[in-house]
N, C-alpha and C positions, 0 to 999 in steps of 0.2 A: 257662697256666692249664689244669688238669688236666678236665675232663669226666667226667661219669657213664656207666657204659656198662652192660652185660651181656655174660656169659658167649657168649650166642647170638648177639650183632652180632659179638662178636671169630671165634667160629668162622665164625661165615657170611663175613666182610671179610679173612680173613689165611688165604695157606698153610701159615706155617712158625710153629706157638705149641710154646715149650714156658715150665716152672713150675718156681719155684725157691723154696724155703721163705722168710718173714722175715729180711731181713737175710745170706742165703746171699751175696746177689751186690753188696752194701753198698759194696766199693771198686771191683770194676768197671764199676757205675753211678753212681761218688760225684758225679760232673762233672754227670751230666745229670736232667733233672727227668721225670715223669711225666706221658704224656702221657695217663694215664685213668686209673677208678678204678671198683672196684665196689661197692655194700653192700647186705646185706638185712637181716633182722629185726635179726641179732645184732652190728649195725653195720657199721664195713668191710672186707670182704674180702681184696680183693690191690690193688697197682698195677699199670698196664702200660706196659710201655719199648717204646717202636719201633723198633729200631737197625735202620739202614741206613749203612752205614762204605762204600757203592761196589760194594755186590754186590747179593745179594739181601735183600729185607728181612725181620728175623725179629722177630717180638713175644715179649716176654717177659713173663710175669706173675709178679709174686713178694709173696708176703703171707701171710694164716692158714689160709685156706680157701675151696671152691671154687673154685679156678684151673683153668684152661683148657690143653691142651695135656700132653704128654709131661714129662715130669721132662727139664730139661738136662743134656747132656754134661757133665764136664767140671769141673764147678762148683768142687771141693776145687782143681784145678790152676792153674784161671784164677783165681780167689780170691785164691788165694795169693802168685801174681804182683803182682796189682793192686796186693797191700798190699806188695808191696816195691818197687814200683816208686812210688807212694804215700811209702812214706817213706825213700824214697833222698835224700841229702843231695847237695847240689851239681847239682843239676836245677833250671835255671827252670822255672817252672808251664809257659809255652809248651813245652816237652822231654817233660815230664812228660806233658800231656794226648795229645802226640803220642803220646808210647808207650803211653797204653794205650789210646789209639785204634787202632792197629794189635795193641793185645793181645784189643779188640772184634774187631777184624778177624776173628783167628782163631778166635774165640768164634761167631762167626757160620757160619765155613766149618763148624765142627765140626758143630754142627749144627743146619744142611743142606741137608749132604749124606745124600742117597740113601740109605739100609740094604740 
């Protein structure tokens, strides 16, 4: 179950935020669920994903407006993975989640890492 949060709790509680427009990052979050959410006047905002895949943990906000964080690396490459890895045929779900668990992996290292 998702929670209400603000802009100010994520920057104050997270080192690594970066923001991904609507639906940018649709298959390589397909699996997992949101663990917050934000809204004001003109209803809700973004969502935010926690991923931690074994390294460090990086938050992601992705929705219409006001997000938190640097724009994501990457987002056209990994995307585009996701979705072929997504609808690869002859992959159990089990196969499947693995690999783009390990395709979060590197979504994560990308960035961050350091500039």
């Amino acid at each position: 179950m998702k929670y209400r949060t603000t802009a100010k709790e994520l920057r104050r509680n997270n080192n690594y935020i970066v923001s991904a427009g609507y639906c940018d990052l649709q298959f390589l979050l397909r699996d997992l669920a949101p663990n917050a959410y934000t809204c004001g006047v003109y209803g809700w905002n973004f969502d935010v994903y926690d991923l931690d895949e074994g390294g460090v943990p990086l938050t992601v906000c992705t929705g219409y407006r006001g997000m938190v964080g640097k724009t994501a690396k990457g987002i056209d490459i990994f995307e585009a993975r996701a979705r072929e890895i997504w609808e690869t045929r002859g992959m159990t779900y089990e196969e499947t989640r693995a690999a783009i668990k390990n395709l979060r992996r590197a979504f994560i290292e990308l960035n961050t890492k350091e500039a």
